[in-house]
Z-matrix of the N, CA and C atoms (Angstrom, degrees):
N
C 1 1.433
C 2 1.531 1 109.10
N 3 1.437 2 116.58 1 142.26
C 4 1.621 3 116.67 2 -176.27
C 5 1.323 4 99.10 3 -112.26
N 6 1.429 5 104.15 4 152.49
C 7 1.539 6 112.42 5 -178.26
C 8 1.195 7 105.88 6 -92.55
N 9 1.433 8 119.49 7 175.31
C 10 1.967 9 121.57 8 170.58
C 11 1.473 10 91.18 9 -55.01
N 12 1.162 11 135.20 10 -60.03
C 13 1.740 12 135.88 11 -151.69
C 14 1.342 13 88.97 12 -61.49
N 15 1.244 14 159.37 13 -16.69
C 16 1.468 15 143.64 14 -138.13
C 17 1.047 16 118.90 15 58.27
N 18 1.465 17 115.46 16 10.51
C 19 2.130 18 103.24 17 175.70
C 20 1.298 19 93.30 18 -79.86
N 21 1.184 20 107.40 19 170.06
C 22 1.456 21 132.08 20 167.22
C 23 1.683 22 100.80 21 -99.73
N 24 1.691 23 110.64 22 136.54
C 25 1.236 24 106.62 23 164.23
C 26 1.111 25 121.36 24 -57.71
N 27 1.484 26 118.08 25 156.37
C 28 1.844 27 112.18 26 158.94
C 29 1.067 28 97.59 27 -137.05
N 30 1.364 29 105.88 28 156.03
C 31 1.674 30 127.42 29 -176.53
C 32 1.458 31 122.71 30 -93.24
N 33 0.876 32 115.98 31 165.21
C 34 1.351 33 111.66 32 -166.00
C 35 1.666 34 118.22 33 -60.48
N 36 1.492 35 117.15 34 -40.14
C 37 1.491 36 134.99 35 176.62
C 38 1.869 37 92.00 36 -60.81
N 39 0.971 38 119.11 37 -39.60
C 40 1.665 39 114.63 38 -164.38
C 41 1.845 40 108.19 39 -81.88
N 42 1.391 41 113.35 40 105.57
C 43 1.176 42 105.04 41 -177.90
C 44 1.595 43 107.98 42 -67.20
N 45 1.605 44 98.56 43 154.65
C 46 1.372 45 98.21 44 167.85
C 47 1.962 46 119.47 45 -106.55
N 48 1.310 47 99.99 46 130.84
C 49 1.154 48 102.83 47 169.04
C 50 1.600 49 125.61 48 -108.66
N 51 1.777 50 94.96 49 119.76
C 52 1.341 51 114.82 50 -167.81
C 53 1.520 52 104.48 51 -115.48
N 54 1.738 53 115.15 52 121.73
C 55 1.736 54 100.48 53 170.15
C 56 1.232 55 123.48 54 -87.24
N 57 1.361 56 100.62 55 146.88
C 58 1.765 57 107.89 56 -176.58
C 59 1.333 58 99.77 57 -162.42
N 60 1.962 59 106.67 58 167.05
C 61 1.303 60 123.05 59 -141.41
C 62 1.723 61 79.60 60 -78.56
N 63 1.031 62 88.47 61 161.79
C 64 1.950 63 108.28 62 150.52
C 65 0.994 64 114.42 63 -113.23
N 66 1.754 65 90.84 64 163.12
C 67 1.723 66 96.61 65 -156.32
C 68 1.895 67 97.28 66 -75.67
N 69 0.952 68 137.54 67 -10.07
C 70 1.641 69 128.01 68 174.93
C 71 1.493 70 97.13 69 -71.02
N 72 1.465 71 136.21 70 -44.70
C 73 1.198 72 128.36 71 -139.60
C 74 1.839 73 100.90 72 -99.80
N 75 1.806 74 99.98 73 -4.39
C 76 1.198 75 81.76 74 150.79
C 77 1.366 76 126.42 75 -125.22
N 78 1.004 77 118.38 76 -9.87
C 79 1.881 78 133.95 77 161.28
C 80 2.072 79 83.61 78 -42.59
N 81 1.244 80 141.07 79 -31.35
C 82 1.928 81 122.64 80 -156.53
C 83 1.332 82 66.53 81 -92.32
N 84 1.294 83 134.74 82 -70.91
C 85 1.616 84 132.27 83 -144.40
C 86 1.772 85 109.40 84 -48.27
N 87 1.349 86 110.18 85 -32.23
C 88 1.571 87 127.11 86 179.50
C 89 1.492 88 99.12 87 -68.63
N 90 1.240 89 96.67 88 -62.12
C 91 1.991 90 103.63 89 173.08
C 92 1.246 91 124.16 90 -23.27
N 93 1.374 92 85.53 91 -71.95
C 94 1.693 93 113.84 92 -179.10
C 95 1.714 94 118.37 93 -48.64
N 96 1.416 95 107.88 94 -49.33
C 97 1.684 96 120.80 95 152.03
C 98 1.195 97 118.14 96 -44.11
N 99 1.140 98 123.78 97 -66.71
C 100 1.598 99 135.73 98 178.23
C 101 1.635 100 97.78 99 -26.73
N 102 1.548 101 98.27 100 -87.86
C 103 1.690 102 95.76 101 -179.76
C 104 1.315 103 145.93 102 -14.88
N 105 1.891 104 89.22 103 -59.71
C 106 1.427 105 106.15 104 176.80
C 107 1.728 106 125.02 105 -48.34
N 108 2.110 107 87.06 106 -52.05
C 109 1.521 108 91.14 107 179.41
C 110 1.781 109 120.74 108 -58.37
N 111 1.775 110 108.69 109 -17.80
C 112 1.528 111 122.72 110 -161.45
C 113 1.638 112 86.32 111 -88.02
N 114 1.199 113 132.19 112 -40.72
C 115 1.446 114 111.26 113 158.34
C 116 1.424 115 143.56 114 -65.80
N 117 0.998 116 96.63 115 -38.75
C 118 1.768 117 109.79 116 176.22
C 119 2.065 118 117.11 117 -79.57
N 120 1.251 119 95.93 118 -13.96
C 121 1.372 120 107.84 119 171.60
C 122 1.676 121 122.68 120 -49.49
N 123 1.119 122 96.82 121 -46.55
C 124 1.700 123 107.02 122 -168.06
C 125 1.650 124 98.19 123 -71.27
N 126 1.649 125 117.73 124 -57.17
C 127 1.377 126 123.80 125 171.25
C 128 1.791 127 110.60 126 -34.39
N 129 1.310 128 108.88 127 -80.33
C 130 1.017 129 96.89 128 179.68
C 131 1.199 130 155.24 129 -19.92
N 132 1.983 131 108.45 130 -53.71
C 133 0.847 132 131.97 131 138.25
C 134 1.492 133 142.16 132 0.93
N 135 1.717 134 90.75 133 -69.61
C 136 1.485 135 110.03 134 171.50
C 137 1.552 136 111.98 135 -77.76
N 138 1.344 137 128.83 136 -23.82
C 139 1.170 138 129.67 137 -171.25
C 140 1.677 139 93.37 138 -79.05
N 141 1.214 140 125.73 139 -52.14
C 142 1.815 141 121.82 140 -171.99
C 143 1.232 142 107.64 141 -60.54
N 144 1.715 143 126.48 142 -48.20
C 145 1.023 144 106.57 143 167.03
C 146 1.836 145 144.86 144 -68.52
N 147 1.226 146 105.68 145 -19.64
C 148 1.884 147 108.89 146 152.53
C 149 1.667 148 120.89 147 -57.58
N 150 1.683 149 103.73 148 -31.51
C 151 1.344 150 108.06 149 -175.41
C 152 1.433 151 111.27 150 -59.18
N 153 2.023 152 108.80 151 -51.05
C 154 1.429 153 119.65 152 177.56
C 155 1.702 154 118.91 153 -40.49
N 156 1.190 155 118.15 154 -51.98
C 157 1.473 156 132.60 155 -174.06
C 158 1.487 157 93.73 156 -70.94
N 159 1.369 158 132.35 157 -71.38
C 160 1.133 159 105.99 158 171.31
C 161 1.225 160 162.52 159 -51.82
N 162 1.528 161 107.60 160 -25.11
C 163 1.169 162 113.61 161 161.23
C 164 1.881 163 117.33 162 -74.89
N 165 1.008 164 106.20 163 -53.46
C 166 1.909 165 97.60 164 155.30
C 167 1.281 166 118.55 165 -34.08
N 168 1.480 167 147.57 166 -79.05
C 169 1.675 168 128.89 167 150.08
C 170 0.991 169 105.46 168 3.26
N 171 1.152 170 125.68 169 -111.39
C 172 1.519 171 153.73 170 -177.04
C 173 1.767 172 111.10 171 -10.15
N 174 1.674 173 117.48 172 -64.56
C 175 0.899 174 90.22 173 152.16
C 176 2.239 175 139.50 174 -90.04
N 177 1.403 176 86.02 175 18.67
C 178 1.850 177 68.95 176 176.07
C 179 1.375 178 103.66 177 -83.31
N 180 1.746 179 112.87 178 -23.22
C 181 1.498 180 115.02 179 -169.04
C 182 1.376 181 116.13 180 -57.03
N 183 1.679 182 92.24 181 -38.27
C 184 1.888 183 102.53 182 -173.86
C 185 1.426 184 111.40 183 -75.87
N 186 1.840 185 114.81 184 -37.14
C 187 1.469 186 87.31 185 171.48
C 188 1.377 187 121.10 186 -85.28
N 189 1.117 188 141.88 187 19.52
C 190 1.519 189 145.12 188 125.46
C 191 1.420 190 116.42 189 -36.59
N 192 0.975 191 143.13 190 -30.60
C 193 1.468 192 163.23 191 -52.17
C 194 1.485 193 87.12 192 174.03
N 195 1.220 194 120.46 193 -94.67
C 196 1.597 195 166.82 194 166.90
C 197 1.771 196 94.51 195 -34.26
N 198 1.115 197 95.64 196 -74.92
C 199 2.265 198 95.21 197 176.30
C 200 1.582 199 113.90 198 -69.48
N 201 1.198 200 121.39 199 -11.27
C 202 1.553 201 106.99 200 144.54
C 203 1.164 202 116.86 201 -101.46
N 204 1.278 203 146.01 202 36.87
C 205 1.665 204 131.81 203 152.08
C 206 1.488 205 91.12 204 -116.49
N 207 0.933 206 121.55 205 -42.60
C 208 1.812 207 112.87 206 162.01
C 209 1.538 208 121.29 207 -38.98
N 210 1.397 209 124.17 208 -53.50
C 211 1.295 210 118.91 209 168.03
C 212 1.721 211 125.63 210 -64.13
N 213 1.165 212 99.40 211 -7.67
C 214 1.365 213 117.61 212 -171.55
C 215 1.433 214 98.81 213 -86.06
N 216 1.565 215 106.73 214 -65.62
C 217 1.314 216 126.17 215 -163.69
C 218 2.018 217 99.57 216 -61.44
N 219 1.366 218 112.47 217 -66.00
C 220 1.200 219 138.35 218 -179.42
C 221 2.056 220 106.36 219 -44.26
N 222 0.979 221 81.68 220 -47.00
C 223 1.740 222 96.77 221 -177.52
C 224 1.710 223 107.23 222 81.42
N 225 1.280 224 110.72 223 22.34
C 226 1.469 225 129.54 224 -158.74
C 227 1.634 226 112.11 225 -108.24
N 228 1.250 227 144.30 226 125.65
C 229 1.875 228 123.19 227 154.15
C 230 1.251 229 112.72 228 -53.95
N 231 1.613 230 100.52 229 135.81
C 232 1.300 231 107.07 230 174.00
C 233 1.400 232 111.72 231 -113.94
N 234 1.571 233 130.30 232 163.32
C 235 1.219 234 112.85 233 -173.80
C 236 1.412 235 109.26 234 -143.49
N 237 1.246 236 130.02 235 123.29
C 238 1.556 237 129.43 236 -174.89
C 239 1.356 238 86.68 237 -102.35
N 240 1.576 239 111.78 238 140.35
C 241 1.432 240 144.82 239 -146.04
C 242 1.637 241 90.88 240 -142.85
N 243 1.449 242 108.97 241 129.79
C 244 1.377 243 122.70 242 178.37
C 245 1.802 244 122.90 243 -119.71
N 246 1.188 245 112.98 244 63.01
C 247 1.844 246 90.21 245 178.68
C 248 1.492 247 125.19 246 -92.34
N 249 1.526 248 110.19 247 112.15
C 250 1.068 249 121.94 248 -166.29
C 251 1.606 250 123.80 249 -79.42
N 252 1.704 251 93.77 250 -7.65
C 253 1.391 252 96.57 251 -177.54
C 254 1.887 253 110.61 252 -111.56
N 255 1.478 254 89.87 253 28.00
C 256 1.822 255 110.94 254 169.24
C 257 1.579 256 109.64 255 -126.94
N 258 1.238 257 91.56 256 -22.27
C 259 1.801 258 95.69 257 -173.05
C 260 1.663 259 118.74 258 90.55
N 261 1.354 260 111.42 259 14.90
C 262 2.022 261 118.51 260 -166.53
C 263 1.341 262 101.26 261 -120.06
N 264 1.065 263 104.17 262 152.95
C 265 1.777 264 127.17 263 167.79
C 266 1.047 265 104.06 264 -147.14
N 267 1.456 266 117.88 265 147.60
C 268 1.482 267 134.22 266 178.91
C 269 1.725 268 100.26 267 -166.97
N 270 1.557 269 89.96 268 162.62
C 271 1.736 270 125.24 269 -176.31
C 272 1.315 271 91.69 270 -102.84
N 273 1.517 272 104.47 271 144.35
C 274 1.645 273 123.16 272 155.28
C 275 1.199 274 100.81 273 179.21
N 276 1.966 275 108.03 274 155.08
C 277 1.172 276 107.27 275 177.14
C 278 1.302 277 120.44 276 -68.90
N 279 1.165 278 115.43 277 149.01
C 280 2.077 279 128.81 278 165.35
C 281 1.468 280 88.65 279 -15.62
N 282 1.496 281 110.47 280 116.06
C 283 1.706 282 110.59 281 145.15
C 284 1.241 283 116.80 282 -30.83
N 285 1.485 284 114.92 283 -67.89
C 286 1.959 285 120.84 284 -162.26
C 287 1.682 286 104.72 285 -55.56
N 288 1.417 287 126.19 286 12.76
C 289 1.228 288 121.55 287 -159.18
C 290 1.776 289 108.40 288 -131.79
N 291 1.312 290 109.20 289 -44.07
C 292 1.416 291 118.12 290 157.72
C 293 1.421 292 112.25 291 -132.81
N 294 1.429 293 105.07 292 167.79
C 295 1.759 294 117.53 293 -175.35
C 296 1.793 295 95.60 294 -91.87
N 297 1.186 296 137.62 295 -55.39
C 298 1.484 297 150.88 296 -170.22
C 299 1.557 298 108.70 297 -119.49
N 300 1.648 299 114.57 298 112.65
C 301 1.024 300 117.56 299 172.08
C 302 1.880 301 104.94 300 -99.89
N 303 1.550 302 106.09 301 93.90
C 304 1.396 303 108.11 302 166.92
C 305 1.764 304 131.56 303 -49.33
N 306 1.045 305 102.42 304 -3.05
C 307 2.049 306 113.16 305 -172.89
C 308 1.708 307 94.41 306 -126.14
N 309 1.631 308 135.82 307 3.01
C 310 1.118 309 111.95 308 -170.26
C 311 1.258 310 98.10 309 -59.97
N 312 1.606 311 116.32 310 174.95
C 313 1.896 312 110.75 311 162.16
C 314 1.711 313 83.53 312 -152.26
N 315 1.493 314 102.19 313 142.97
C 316 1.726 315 122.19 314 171.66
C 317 1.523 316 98.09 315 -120.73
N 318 1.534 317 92.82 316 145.00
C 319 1.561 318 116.46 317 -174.01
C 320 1.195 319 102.06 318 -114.27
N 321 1.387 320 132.62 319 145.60
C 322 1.430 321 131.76 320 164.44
C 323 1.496 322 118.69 321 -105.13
N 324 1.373 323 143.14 322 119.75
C 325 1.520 324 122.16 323 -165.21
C 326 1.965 325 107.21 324 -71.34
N 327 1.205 326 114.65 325 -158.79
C 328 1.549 327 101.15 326 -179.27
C 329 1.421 328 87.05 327 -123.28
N 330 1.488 329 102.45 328 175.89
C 331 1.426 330 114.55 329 -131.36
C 332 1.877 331 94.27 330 -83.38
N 333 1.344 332 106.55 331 -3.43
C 334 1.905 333 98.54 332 -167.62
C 335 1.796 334 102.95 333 -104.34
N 336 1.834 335 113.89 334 14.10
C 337 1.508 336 130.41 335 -158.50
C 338 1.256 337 97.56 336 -119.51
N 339 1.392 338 141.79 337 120.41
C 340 1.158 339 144.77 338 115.84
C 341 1.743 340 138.15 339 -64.48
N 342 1.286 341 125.01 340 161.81
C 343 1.422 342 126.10 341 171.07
C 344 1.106 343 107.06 342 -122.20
N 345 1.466 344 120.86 343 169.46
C 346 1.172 345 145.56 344 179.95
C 347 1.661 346 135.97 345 -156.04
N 348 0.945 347 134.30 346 91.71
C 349 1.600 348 138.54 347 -148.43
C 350 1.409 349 104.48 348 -108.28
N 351 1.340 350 105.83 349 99.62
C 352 1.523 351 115.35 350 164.33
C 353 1.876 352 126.51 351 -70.75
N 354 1.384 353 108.68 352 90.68
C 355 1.711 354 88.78 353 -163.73
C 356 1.133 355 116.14 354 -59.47
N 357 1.545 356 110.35 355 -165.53
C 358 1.363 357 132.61 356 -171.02
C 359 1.475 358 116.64 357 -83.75
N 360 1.518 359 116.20 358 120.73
C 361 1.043 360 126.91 359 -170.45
C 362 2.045 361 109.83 360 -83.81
N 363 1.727 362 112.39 361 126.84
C 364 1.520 363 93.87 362 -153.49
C 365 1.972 364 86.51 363 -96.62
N 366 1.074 365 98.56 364 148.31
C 367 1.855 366 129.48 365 -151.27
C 368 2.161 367 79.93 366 -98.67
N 369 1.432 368 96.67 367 135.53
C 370 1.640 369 96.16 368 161.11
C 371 1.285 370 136.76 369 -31.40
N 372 1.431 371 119.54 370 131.13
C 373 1.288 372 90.72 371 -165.48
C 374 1.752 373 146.72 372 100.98
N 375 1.462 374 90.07 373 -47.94
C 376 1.584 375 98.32 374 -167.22
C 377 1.143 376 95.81 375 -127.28
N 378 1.394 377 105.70 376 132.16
C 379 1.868 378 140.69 377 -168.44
C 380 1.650 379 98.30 378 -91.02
N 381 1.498 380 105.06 379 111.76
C 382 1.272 381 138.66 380 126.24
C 383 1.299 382 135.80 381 -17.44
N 384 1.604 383 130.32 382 66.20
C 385 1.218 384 110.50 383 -177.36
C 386 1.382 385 111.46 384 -124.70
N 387 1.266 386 117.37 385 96.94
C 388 1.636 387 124.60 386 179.33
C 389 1.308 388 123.59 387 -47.94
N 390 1.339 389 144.39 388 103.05
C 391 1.684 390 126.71 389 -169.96
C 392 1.630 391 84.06 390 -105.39
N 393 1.719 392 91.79 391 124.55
C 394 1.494 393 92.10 392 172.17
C 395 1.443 394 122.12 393 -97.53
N 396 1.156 395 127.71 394 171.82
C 397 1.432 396 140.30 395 -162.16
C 398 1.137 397 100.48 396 -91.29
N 399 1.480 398 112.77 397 157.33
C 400 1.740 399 121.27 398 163.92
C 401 1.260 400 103.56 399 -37.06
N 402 1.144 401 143.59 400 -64.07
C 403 1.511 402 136.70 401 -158.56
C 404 1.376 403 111.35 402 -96.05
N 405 1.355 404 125.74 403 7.39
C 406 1.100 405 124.84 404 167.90
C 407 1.904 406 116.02 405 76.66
N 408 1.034 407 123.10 406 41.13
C 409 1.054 408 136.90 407 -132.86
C 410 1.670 409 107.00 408 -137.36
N 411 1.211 410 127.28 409 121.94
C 412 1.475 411 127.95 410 162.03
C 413 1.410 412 112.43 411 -23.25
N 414 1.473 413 122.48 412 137.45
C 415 1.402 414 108.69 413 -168.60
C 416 2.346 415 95.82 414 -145.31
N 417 0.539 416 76.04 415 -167.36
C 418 1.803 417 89.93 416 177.46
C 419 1.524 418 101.92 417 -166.56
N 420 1.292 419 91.72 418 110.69
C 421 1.726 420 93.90 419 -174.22
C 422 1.632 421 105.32 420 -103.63
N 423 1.053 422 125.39 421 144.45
C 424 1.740 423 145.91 422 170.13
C 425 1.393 424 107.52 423 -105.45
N 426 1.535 425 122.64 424 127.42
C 427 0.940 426 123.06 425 164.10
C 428 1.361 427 114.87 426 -94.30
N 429 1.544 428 110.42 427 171.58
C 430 1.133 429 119.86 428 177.32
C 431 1.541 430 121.57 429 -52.15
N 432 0.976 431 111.78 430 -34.13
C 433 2.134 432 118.30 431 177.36
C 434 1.366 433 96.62 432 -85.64
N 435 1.315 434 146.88 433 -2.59
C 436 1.162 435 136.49 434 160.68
C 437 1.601 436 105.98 435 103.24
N 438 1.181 437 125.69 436 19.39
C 439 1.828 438 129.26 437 170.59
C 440 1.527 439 93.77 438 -92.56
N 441 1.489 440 98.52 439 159.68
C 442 1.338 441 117.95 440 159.51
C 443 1.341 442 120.50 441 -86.94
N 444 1.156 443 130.73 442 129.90
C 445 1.704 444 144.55 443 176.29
C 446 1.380 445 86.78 444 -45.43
N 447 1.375 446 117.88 445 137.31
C 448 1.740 447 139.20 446 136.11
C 449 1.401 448 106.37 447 -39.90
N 450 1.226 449 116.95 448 -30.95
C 451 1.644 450 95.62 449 -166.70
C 452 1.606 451 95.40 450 -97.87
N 453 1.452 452 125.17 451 -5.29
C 454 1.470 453 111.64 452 167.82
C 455 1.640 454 135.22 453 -37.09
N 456 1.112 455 149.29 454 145.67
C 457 1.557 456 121.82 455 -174.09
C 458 1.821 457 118.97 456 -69.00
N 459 0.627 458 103.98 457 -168.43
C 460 1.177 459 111.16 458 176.02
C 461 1.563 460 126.31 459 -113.97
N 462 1.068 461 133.50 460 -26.66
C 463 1.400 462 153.74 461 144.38
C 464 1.310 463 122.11 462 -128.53
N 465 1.687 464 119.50 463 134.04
C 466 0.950 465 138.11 464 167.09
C 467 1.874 466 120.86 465 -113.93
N 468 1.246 467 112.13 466 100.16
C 469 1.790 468 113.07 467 -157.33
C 470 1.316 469 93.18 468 -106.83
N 471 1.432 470 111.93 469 128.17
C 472 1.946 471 124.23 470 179.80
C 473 1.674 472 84.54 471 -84.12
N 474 1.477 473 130.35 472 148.37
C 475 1.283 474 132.87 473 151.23
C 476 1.635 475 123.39 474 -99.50
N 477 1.207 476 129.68 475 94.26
C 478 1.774 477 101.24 476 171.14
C 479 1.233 478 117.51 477 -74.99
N 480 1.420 479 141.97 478 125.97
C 481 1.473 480 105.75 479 177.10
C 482 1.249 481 121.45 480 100.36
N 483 1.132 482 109.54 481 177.12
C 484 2.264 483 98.35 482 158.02
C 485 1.660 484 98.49 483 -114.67
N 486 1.262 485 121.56 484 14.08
C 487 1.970 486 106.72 485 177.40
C 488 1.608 487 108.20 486 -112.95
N 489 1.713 488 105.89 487 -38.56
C 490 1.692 489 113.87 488 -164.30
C 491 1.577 490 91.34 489 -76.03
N 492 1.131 491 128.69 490 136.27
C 493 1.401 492 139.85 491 154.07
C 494 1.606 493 113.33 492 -128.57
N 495 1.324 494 110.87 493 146.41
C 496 1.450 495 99.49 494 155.38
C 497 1.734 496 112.90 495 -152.19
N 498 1.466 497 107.06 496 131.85
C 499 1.209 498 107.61 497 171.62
C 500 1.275 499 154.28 498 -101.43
N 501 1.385 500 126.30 499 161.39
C 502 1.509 501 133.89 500 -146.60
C 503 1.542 502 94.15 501 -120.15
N 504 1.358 503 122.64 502 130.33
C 505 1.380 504 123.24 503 174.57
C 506 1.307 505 113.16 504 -147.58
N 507 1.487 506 130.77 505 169.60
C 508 1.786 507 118.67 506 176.96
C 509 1.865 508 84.87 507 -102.02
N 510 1.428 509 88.17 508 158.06
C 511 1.339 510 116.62 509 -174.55
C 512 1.514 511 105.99 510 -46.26
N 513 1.320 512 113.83 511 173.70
C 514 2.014 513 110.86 512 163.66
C 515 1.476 514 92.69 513 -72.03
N 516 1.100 515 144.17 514 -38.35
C 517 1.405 516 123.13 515 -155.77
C 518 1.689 517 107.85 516 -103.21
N 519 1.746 518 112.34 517 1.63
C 520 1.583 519 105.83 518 166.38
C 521 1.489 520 110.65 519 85.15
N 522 1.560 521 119.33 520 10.03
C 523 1.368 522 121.67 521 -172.89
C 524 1.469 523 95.24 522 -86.35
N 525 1.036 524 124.48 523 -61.64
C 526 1.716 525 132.82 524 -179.13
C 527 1.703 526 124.35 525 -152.06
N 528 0.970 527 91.43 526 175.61
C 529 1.975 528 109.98 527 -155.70
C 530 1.831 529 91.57 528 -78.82
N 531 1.267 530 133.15 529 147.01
C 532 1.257 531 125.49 530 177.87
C 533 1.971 532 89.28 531 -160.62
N 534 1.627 533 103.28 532 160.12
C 535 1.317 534 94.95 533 -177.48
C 536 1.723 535 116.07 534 -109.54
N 537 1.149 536 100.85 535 120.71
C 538 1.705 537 112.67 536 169.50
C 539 1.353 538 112.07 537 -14.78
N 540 1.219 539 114.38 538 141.48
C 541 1.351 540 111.06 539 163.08
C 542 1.366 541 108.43 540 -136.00
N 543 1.837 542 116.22 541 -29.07
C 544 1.390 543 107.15 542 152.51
C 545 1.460 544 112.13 543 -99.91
N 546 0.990 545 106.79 544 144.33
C 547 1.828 546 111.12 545 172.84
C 548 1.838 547 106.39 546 -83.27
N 549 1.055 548 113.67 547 -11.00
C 550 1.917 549 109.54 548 167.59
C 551 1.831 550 88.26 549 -75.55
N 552 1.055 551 133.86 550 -69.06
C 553 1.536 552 104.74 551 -172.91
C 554 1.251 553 122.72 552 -25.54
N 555 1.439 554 127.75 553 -56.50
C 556 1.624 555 126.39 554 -178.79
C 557 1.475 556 106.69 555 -36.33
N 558 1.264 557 127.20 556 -70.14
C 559 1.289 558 146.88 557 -178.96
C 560 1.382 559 105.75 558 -23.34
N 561 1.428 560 108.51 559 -78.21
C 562 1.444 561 121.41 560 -179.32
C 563 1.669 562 111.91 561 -56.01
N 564 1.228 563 133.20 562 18.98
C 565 1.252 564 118.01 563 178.96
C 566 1.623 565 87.24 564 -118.36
């Protein structure tokens, strides 16, 4: 008798023969995995951790990014706030300008990332005047027409580690913060 599937019944006296793995052939296949992952482990490794540092760049650049079209948009100073000895950065408008910034947002870096804020070096001539933040805190200020404050720093370097670095600088022309990729550019500015 045939079934809907096309098997053929079998009876109880008629063994059925069905193929399947054995247990050796899959205990090698487990093996065989094992290895692979015991090689590719270390790589990996190194690949997640470049990802971490980079993706931190990436986004501090953009909310740099984000607090000048806000000052633009807002018609307001905005001020990115750096504490390096908490591990956070965040946007909000200039204290002296509102009491509650409803859109501020704070970032925390992850726990294997440090910062570092090199300030602003003052140029002949031209007066230096730091307005500090509620917390007293390294800041990058945006003005309302969309320039960066003179008194903004001048480098901002993420650390992973003591070898991975990557750095944060304002453009040659001072429009916005973008990240190094050669470190002889710094020099030359």
């Amino acid at each position: 008798m045939t079934l809907l599937t096309g098997n053929k019944r079998t009876s109880a006296s008629e063994p059925c023969h069905r193929r399947a793995f054995t247990l050796i052939e899959l205990i090698l296949v487990m093996a065989m995995l094992l290895i692979v992952i015991a090689v590719a482990a270390p790589t990996l490794s190194k690949f997640f951790r470049g990802r971490n540092l980079d993706s931190e760049a990436r986004r501090f650049v953009s909310l740099t990014r984000y607090g000048q079209s806000r000052a633009v948009s807002e018609g307001v100073p905005m001020v990115l706030w750096i504490d390096a000895k908490l591990g956070r950065y965040g946007l909000q408008q200039e204290v002296s300008y509102t009491g509650v910034d409803l859109k501020a947002v704070e970032y925390a870096l992850d726990k294997e990332l440090r910062v570092q804020v090199t300030a602003a070096v003052a140029q002949p001539g031209q007066l230096m005047q730091a307005r500090p933040t509620a917390r007293n805190l390294p800041m990058l200020r945006f003005r309302p027409d969309g320039f960066i404050s003179e008194t903004s720093p001048e480098r901002i370097t993420i650390y992973e580690g003591e070898r991975d670095s990557t750095l944060i600088a304002p453009s040659r022309n001072r429009l916005h913060y973008e990240i190094v990729t050669n470190q002889s550019q710094i020099l030359r500015r």
